[in-house]
C-alpha positions as CSV (number, residue, x, y, z in Angstrom):
1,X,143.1,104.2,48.7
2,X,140.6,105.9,47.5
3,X,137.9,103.3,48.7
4,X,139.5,103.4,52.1
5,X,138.7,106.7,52.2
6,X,135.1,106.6,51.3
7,X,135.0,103.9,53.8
8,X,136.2,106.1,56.5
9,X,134.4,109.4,55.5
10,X,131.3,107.5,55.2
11,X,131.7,105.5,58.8
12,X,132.3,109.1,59.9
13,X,129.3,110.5,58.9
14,X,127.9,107.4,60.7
15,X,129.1,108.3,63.9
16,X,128.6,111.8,64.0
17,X,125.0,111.4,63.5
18,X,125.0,108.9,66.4
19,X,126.7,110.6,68.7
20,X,124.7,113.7,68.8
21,X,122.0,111.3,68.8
22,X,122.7,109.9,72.2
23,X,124.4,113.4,73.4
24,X,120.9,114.9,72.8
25,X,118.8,112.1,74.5
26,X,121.6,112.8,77.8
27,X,120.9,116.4,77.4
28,X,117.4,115.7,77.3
29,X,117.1,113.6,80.5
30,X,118.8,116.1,82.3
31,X,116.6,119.4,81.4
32,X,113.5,117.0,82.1
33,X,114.9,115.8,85.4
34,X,115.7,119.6,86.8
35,X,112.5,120.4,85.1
36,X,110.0,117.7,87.5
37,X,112.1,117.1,90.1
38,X,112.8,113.6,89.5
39,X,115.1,111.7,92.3
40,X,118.4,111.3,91.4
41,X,120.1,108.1,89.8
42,X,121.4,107.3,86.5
43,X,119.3,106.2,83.5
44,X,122.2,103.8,82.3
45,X,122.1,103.5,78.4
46,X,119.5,104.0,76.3
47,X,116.7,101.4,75.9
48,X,119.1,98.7,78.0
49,X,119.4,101.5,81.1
50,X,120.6,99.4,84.1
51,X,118.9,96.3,83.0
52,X,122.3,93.8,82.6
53,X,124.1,95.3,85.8
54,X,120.5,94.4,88.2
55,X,120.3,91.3,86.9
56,X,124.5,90.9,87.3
57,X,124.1,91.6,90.9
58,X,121.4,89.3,91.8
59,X,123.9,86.6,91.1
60,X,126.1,87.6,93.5
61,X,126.6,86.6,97.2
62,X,125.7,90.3,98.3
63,X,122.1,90.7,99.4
64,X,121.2,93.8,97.7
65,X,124.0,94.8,95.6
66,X,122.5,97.0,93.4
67,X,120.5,98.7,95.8
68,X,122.8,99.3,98.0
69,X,125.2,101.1,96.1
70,X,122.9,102.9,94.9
71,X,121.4,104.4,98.0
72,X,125.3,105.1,99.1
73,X,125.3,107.7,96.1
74,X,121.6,108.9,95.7
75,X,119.8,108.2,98.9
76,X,116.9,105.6,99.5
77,X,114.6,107.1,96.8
78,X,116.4,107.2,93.3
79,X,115.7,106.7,89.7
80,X,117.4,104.4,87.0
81,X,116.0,102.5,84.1
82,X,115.4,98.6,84.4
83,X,113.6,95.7,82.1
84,X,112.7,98.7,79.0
85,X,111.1,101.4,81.2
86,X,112.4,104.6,83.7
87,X,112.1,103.2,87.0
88,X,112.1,104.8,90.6
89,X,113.4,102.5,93.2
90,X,112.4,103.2,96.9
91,X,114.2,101.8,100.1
92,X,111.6,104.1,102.6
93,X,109.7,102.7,104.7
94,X,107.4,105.6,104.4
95,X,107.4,105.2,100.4
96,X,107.0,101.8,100.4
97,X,103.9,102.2,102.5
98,X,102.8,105.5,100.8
99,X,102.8,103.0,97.8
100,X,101.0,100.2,99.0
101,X,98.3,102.0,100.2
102,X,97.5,103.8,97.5
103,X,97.3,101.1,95.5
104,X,94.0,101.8,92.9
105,X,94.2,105.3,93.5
106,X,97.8,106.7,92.6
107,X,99.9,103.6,91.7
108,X,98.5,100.6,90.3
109,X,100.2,97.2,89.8
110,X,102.6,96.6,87.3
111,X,105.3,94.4,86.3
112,X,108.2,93.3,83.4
113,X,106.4,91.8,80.4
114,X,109.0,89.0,80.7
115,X,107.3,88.1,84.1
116,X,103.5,88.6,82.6
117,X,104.5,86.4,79.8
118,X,105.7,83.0,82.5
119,X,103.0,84.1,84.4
120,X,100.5,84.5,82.2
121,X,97.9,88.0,81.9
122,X,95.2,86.5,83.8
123,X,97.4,85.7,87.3
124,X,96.2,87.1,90.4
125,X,99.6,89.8,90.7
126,X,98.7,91.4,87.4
127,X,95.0,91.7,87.8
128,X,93.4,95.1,88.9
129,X,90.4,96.7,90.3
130,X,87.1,94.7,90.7
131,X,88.3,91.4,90.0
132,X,91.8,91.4,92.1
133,X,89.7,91.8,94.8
134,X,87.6,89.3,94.0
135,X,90.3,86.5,93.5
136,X,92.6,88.0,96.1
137,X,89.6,87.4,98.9
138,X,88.8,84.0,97.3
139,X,92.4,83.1,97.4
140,X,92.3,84.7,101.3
141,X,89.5,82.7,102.1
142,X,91.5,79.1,101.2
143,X,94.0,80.2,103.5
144,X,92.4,81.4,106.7
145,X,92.9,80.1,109.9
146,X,90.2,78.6,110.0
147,X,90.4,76.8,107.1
148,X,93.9,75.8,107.7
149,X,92.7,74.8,111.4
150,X,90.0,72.6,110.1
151,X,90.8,71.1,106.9
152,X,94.5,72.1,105.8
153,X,96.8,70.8,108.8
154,X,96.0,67.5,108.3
155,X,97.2,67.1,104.9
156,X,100.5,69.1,105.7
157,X,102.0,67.2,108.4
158,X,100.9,63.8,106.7
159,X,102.1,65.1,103.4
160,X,105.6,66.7,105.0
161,X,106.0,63.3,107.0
162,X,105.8,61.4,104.0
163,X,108.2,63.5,102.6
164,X,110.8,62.7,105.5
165,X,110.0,58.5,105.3
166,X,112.0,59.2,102.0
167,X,115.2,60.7,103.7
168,X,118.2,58.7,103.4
169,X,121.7,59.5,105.1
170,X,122.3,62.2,101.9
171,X,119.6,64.8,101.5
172,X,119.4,67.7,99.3
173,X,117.4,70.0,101.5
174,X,116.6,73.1,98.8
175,X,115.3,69.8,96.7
176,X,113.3,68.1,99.6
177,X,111.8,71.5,100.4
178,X,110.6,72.4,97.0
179,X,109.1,68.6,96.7
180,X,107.0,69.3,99.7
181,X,105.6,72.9,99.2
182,X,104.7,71.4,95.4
183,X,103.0,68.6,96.5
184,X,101.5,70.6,99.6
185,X,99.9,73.6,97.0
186,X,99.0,70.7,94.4
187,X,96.9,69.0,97.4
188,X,95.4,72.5,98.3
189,X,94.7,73.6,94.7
190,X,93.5,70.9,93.1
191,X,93.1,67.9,95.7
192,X,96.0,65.7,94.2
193,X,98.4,63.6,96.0
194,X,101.6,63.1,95.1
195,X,102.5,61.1,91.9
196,X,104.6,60.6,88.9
197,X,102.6,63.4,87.1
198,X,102.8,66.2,89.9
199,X,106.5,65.3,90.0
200,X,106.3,65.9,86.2
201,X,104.8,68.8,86.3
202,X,107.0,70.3,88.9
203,X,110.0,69.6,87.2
204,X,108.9,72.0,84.4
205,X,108.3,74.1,87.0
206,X,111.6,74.5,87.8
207,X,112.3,75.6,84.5
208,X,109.7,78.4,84.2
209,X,111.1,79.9,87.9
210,X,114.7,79.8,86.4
211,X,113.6,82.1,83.7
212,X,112.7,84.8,86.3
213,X,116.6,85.5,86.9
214,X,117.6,85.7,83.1
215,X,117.8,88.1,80.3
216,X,113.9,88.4,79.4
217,X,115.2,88.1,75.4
218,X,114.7,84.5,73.7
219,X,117.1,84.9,71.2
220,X,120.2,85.8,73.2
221,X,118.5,83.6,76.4
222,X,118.8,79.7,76.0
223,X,117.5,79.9,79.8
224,X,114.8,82.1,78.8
225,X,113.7,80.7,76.2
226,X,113.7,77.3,78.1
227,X,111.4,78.9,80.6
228,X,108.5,80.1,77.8
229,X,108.6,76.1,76.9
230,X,108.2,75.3,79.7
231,X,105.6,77.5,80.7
232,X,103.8,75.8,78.2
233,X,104.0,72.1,78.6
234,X,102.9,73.7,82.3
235,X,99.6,75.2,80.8
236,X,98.8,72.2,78.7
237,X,99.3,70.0,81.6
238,X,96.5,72.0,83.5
239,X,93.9,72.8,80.7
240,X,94.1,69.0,80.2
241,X,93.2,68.7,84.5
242,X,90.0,71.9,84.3
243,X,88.7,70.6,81.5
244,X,88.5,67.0,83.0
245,X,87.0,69.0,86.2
246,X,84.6,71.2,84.3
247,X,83.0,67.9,83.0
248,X,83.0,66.7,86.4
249,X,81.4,69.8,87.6
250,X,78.6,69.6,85.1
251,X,78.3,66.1,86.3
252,X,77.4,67.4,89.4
253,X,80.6,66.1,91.1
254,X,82.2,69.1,92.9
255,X,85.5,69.0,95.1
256,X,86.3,71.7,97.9
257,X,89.5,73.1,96.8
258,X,90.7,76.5,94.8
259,X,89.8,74.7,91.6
260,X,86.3,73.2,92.4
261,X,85.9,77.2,93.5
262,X,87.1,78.6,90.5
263,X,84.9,76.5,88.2
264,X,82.1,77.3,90.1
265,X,82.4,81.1,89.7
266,X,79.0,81.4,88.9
267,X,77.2,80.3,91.7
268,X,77.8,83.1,93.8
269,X,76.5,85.6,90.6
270,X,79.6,86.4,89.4
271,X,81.1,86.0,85.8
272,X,82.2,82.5,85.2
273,X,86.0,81.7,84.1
274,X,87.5,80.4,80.9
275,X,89.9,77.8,81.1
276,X,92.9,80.0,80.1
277,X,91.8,82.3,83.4
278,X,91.9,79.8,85.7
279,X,95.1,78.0,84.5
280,X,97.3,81.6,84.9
281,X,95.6,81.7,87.8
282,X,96.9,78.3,89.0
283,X,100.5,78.8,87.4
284,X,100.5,81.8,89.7
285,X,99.3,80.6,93.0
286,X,101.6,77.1,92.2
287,X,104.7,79.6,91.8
288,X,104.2,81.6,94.9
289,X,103.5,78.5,97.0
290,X,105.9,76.6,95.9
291,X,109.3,78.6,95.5
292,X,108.7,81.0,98.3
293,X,107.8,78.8,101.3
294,X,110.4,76.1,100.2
295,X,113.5,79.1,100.0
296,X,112.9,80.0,103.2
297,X,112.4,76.4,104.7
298,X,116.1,75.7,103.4
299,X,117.2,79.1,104.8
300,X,115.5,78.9,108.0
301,X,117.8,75.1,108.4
302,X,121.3,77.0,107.2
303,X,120.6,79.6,109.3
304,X,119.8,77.5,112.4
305,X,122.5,75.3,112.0
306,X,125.1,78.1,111.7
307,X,123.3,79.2,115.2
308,X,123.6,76.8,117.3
309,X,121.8,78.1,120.3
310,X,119.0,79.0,118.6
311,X,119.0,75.2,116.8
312,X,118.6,74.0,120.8
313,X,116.0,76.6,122.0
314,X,113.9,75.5,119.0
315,X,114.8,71.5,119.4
316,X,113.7,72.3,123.2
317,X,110.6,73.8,121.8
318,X,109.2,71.2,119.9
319,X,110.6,68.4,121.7
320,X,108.2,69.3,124.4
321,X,105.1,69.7,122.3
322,X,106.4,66.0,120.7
323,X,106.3,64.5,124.5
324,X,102.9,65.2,124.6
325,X,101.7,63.5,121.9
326,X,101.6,59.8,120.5
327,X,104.8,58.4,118.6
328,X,102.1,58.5,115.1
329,X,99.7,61.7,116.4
330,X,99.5,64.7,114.0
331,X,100.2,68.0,115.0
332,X,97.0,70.0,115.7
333,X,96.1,73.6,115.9
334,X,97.2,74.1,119.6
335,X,100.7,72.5,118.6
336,X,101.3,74.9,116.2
337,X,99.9,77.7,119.1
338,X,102.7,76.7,121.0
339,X,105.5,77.4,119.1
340,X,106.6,81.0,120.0
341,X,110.4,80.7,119.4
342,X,109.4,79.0,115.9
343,X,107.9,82.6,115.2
344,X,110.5,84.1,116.2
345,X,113.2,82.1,114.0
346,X,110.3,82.3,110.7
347,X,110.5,85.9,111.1
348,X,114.1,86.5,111.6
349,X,114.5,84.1,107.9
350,X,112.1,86.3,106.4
351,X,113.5,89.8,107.5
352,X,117.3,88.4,106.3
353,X,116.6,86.4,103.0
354,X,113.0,86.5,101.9
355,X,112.5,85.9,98.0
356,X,110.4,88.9,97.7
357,X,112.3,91.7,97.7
358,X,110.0,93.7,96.6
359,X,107.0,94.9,94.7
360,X,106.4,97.1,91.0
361,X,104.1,99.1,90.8
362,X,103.1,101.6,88.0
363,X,102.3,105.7,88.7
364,X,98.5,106.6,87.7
365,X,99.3,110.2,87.8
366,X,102.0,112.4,88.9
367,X,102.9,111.8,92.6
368,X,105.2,113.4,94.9
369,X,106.9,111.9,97.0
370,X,109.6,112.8,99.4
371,X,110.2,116.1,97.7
372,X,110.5,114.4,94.2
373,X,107.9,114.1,91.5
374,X,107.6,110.7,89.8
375,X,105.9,111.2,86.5
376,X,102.8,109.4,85.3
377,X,103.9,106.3,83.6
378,X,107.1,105.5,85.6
379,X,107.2,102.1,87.3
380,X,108.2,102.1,90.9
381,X,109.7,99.2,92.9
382,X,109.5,99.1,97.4
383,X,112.2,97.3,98.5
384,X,111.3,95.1,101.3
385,X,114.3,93.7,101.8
386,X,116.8,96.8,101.6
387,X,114.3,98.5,104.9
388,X,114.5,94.9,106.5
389,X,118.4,95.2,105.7
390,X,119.1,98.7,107.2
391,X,121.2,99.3,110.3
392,X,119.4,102.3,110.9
393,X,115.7,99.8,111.4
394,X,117.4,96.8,112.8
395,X,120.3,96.4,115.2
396,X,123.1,94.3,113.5
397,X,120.5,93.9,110.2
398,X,122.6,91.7,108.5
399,X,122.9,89.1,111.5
400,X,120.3,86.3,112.0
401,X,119.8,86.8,115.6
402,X,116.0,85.4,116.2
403,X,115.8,86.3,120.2
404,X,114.8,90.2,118.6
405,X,111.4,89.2,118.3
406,X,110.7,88.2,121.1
407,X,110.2,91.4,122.8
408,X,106.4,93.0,122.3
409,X,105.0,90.2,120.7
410,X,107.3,89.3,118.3
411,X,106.7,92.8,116.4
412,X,109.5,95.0,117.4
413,X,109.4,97.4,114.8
414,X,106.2,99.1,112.8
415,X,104.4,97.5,110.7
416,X,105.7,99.2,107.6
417,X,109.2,97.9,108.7
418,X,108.8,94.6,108.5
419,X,106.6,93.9,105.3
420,X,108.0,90.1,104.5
421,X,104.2,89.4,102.9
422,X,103.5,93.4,101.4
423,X,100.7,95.2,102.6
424,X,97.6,96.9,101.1
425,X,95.2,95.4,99.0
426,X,97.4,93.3,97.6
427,X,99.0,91.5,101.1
428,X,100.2,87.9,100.5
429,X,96.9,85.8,100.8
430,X,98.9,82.7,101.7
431,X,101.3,84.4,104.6
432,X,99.4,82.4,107.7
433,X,99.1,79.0,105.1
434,X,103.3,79.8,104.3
435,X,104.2,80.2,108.8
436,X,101.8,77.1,108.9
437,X,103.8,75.1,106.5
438,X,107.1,76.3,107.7
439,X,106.6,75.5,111.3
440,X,105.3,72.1,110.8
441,X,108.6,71.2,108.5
442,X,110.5,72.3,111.3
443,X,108.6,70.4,113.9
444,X,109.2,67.0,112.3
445,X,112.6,68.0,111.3
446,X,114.3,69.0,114.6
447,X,112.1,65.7,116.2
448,X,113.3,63.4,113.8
449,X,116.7,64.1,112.8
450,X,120.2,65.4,113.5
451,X,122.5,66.9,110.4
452,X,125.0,68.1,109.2
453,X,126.2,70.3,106.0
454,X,128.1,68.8,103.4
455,X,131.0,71.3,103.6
456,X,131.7,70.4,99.9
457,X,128.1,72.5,98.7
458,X,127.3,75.0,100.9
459,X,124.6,77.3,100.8
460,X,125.1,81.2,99.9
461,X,123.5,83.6,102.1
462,X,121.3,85.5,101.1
463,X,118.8,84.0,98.1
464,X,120.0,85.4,95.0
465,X,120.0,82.6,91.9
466,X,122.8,81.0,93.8
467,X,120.4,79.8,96.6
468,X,119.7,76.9,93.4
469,X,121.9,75.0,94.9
470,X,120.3,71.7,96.5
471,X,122.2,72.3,100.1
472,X,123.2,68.7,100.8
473,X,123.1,68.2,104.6
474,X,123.9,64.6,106.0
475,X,121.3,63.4,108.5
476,X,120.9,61.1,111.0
477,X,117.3,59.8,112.6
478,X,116.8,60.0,116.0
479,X,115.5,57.1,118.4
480,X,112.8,57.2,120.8
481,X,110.7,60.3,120.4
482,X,112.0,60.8,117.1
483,X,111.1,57.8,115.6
484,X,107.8,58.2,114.6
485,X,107.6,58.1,110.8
């Protein structure tokens, strides 16, 4: 008896301790918050905030669950606490813009160590100052137009029709779509074809992008801790390929691709790069080329097949540019000119489901914005896709409905409406390489084949972790014009 109550006083004197702990740190928050100005939100709990209930909703078939709810109660600019650190999240249009053009001077990038650590600390999204604009306008200049004009559009439509020779009656698209965008930024990067080892390697890959979505915690994280592996079988893979190059390069043998550039760094007077740089570079550049474009090639399909008017103005589209051309003929740079309503249907994918939802970014200083101070330190996040999915931007916002680009050019709304590729200095180099891409996939598919879903997987709507799923569609090739590969 008596240990049962030494047990209890002493658990008491636990608790009480603890509870004015966490009572203080509330009371705390909220003299500090009437004290800046800070938007409104809740910090959640401390040290975990709101961490397990962001990543909870992103596996969900609503878009922007935790956003929206959120903008219900506070308003479009509001604070919470995400990944270990207070965090103001901004569904603005004038915010987001506000913050990615001040980009150096009052906010400066800044993301979740569990993303630095797949990514690696020398990738082109967490570098700063000097040298991200030195890599982001090499990376630019691999993905002009000119470049994809002259050089690049070969190799895509040969390497996305090899792709199709490979279809049978039963094809996972989401599958078929990441195979090509791999094999496409392999080709682009580092001049390989497609093999047993690239297929290898993006296998692995898979497993590094699955740890994006998870508890950023190894211990309590099999997928997490997966990914980290992964990540490094993936870095291995490439040291073994730069260090093959560099030899080659000292050799005097030199290929024009983003490697052959990077190894090269000193030509142009610059400061060379170790191996490790240039393989986070490459793990970088190989992520957002290859799970991006291939989401929204998968989407782009759901969406025009549950839109069946739209499926036939495209068909129309590229059946024409098809007549004009040889049964074997590639597509060339005035094809891919003449494919306004494939704009149109690229766009209208990209304001509903693009990947990037958004960008973090990290306050330099204290900023005000909107009426609210955001204290140095704080990380901020722009919602793309919470202004793209806004009824008060876009009519019907969470309707695919492609025909509302085709008034003024395709650009019916400001620019800092429709950001699917950011802005600022650090605007997606590879947005014209990624329409490119898309456009040509689309060409060959709605020449070559008909389909169907397989009603037994379908495809959520929006791309949360869900969008994993392979989408199996059943296709059947077409005869005459269409048969070509």
């Amino acid at each position: 008896m008596c240990m049962e109550l030494f047990q209890a006083c002493g658990l008491t004197c636990l608790l009480i301790p603890t509870a004015f702990f966490f009572t203080f740190v509330l009371l705390l928050r909220a003299s500090s918050r009437r004290r800046r100005r800070l938007p409104p939100g809740n910090l959640g709990l401390p040290v975990i905030g709101e961490t397990l209930q962001l990543i909870a909703a992103y596996k969900t078939e609503n878009p922007e669950p935790f956003i929206d709810d959120r903008v219900r109660r506070f308003g479009p600019v509001f604070a919470t606490h995400v990944f270990g650190e207070p965090t103001v999240f901004s569904a603005d249009p004038e915010t987001n813009r506000f913050i990615l053009q001040n980009e150096g001077k009052l906010f400066e990038c800044s993301y979740p160590r569990s993303l630095c650590n797949l990514l690696g600390k020398h990738s082109l999204l967490l570098m700063k100052g000097s040298l991200h604009k030195r890599m982001h306008s090499l990376t630019m200049s691999f993905g002009n137009s000119s470049i994809i004009r002259d050089h690049l559009l070969v190799d895509i439509d040969r390497l996305i029709r090899l792709n199709l020779e490979s279809w049978s009656d039963r094809v996972f698209l989401m599958e078929e779509a990441k195979k090509i965008t791999f094999e496409l930024t392999m080709k682009q990067l580092m001049s390989f074809d497609p093999c047993d080892w690239t297929e290898s390697l993006r296998k692995e890959y898979v497993l590094v992008i699955e740890g994006f979505f998870s508890v950023p915690l190894p211990i309590f994280s099999t997928t997490y801790r997966r990914a980290i592996k992964a990540r490094t079988k993936v870095a291995e893979a490439l040291s073994l390929v730069v260090g093959q190059r560099r030899k080659q390069c000292e050799a005097g043998t030199r290929k024009n691709d983003m490697l052959g550039a990077l190894l090269d760094g000193d030509s142009s007077g610059g400061c060379g790069f170790s191996d490790e740089q240039i393989v986070d570079f490459l793990v970088a550049l190989l992520v957002a080329g290859y799970e991006t474009t291939s989401t929204i090639m998968t989407l782009a399909v759901k969406f025009l097949t549950e839109t069946p008017r739209a499926l036939a103005q495209l068909k129309e589209e590229h059946d024409k540019i098809r007549a004009d051309k040889y049964p074997r003929e590639s597509l060339d740079w005035n094809d891919y000119k003449s494919m306004p309503f494939t704009q149109c249907v690229i766009n209208e994918t990209l304001r509903v489901a693009n990947i990037i939802s958004g960008v973090f970014r990290r306050a330099m200083t204290d900023v005000d914005v909107k009426g609210y101070t955001i204290p140095k330190g704080w990380k901020v996040f722009a919602s793309f896709r919470a202004v793209h999915l806004d009824q008060d931007h876009f009519k019907e916002a969470r309707t695919f409905n492609p025909w509302r680009w085709q008034n003024n050019s395709g650009s019916p709304t400001p620019g800092n409406i429709f950001t699917p590729f950011g802005g600022g200095p650090r605007l997606c180099p590879g947005y014209e390489l990624a329409r490119v891409e898309i456009s040509v996939f689309l060409h060959h598919l709605v020449t070559r084949f008909s389909w169907v879903p397989a009603e037994e997987d379908k495809l959520v709507f929006f791309p949360t972790t869900r969008t994993q799923k392979r989408y199996p569609i059943y296709v059947r090739r077409h005869g005459a014009v269409g048969q070509c590969i």
